[in-house]
C-alpha positions as CSV (number, residue, x, y, z in Angstrom):
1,X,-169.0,88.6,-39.1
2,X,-171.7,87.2,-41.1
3,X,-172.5,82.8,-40.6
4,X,-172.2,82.5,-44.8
5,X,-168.6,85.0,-44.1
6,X,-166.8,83.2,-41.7
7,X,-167.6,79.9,-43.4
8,X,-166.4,81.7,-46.4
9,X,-163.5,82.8,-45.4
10,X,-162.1,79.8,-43.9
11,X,-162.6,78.0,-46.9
12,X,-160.6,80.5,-48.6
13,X,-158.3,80.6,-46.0
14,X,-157.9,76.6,-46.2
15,X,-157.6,76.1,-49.9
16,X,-154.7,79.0,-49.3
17,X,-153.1,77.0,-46.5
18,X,-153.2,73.8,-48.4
19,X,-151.7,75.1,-51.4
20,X,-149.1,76.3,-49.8
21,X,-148.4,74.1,-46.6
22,X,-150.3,70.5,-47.5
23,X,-153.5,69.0,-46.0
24,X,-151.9,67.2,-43.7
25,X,-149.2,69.7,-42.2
26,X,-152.3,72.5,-41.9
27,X,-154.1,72.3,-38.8
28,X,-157.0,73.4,-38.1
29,X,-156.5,76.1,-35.4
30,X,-154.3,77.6,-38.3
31,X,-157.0,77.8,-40.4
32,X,-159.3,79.6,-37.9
33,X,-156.6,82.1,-37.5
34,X,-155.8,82.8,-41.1
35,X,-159.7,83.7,-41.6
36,X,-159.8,85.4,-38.5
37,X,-162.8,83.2,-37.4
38,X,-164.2,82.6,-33.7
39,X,-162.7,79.4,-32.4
40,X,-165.5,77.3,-32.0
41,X,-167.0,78.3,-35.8
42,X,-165.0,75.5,-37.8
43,X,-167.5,72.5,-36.2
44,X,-170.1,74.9,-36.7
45,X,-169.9,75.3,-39.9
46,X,-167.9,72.3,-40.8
47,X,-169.7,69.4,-38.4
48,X,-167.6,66.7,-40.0
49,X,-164.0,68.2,-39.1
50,X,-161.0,68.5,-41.3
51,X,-161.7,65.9,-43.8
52,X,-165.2,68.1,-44.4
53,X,-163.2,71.5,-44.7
54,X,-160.3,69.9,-47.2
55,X,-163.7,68.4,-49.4
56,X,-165.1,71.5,-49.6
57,X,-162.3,73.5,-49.4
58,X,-161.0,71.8,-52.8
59,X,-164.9,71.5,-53.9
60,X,-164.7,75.8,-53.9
61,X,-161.4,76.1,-55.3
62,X,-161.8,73.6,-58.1
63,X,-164.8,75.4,-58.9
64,X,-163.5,78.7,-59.0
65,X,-160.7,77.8,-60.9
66,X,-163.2,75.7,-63.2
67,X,-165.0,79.1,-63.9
68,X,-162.0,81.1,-65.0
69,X,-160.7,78.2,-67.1
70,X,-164.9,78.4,-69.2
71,X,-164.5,82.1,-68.8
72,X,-160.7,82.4,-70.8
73,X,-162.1,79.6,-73.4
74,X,-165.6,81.4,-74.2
75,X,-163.8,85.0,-74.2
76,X,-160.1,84.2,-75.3
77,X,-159.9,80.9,-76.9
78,X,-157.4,78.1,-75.7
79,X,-153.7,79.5,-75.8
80,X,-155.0,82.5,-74.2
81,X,-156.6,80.7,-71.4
82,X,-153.3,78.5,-71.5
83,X,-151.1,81.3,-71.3
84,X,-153.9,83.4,-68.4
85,X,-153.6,79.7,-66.1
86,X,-149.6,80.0,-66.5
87,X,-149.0,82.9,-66.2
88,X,-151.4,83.1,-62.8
89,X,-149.6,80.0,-61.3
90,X,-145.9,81.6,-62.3
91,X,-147.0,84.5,-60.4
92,X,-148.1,82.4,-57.5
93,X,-145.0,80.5,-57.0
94,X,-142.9,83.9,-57.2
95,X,-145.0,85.8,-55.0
96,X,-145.0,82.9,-52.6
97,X,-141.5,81.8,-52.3
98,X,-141.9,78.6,-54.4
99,X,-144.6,77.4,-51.8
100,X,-148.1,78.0,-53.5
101,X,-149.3,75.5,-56.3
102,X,-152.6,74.0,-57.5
103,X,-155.4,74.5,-54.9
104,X,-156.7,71.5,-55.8
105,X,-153.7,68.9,-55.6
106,X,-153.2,69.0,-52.0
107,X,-156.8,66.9,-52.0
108,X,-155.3,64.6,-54.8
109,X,-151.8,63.8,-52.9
110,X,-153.0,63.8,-49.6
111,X,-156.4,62.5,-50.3
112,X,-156.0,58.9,-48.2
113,X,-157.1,60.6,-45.1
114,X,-160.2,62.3,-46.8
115,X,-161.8,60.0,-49.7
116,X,-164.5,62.4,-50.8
117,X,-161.9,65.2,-51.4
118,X,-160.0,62.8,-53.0
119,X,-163.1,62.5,-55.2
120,X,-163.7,65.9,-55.0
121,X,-160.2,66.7,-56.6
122,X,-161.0,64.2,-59.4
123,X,-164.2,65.6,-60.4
124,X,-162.8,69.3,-60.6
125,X,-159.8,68.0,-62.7
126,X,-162.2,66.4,-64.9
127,X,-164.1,69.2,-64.9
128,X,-161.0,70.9,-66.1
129,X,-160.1,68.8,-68.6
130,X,-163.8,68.6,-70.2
131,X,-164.3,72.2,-70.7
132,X,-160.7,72.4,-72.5
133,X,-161.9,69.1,-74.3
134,X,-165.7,71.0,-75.5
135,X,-163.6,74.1,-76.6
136,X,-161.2,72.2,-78.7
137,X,-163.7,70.3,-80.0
138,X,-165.9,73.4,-81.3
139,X,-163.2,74.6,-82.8
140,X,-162.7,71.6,-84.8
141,X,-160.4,68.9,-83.4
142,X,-162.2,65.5,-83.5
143,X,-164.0,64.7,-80.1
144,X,-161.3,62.0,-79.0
145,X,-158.1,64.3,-80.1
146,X,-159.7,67.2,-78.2
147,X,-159.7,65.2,-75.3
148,X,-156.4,64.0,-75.4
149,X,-155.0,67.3,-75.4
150,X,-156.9,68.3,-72.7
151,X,-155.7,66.0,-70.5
152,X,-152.3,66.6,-71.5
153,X,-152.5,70.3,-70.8
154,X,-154.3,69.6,-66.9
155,X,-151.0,66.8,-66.4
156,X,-148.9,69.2,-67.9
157,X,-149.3,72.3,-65.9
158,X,-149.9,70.3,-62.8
159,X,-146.6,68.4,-62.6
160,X,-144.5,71.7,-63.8
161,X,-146.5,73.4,-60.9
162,X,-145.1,70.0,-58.6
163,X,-141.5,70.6,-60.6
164,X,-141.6,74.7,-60.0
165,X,-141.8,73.9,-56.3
166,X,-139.4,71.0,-55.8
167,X,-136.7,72.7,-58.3
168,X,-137.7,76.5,-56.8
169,X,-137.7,77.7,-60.7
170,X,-140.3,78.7,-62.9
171,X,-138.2,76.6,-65.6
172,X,-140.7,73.4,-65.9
173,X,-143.6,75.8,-66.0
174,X,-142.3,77.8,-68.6
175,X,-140.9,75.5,-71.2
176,X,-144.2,73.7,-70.8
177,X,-146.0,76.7,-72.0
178,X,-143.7,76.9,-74.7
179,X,-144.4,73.2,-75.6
180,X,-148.3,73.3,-75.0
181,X,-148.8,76.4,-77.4
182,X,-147.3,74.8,-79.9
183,X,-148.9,71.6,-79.7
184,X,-152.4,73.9,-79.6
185,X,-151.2,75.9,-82.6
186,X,-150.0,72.4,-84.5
187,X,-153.9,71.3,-84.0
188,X,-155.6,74.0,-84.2
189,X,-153.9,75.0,-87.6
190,X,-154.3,71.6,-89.1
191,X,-158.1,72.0,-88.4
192,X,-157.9,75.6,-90.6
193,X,-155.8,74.0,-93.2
194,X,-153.4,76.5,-92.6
């Protein structure tokens, strides 16, 4: 195994474990074992400890996520995207047992122990919400309604995801789909003059 691999992996392996378990109720041997890493490789690669490996572990994820969300809006437009992000978390939480959510969260509810992935939680969320924002906004909305419904649709999914887990149902998460698209479609089509 490659250095650049087993640093990789755990990352992945963490931002899996933390989406499904917590920060706080991970440890850190479990994360070695989930990646299948050599036991003395996390303060190798991760000098700081756990609150480095929960930073970056939510740095990577946010980012990933942060590139399908540009990705769906340059290639698909909004609802698309909308309905892509959805309908990946629904199949998450079923696939999982109700226990796999946002990767980034855990960082943003468990963040006292680790301020710069508390920080780095906030800056993929707004990261989020901006590229929403800059899509609405070229297709028309004014720049301070664009952002508006971006953040609604980041707080939107992210506390049905929180709902979906707590009420083991896909409920929340679906009739906030529902609701989002046609606040989209409302906007959007007043924009067209439709």
């Amino acid at each position: 195994m490659s250095r650049s691999t087993a640093r990789d992996d755990m990352l992945r392996s963490a931002a899996l474990l933390f989406r499904e378990k917590g920060v706080e109720a991970t440890s850190l041997a479990e994360v070695i074992e989930h990646a299948g890493a050599p036991r003395g490789s996390i303060y190798h690669h991760f000098p700081r400890g756990k609150p480095q490996l929960v930073e970056e572990a939510t740095r990577t994820a946010g980012a990933l996520m942060g590139s399908m969300i540009s990705s769906g809006l340059a290639n698909e437009g909004p609802a698309a995207t909308l309905r892509a992000i959805i309908g990946g978390f629904r199949v998450q939480l079923e696939a999982t047992d109700f226990t796999a959510g946002c990767p980034v969260a855990p960082a943003a509810l468990e963040g006292a122990n680790s301020p710069a992935a508390l920080a780095a939680a906030g800056e993929s969320f707004t990261s989020w919400e901006d590229s929403i924002a800059a899509s609405l906004w070229q297709r028309g909305l004014p720049q301070e309604r664009s952002r508006s419904l971006a953040t609604m649709v980041i707080s939107s999914f992210e506390g049905a995801l929180i709902m979906a887990k707590a009420q083991r149902s896909t409920v929340a998460l679906d009739r906030v789909e529902v609701e989002l698209l046609q606040w989209l479609e409302v906007a959007l089509d007043g924009v067209d003059g439709r």
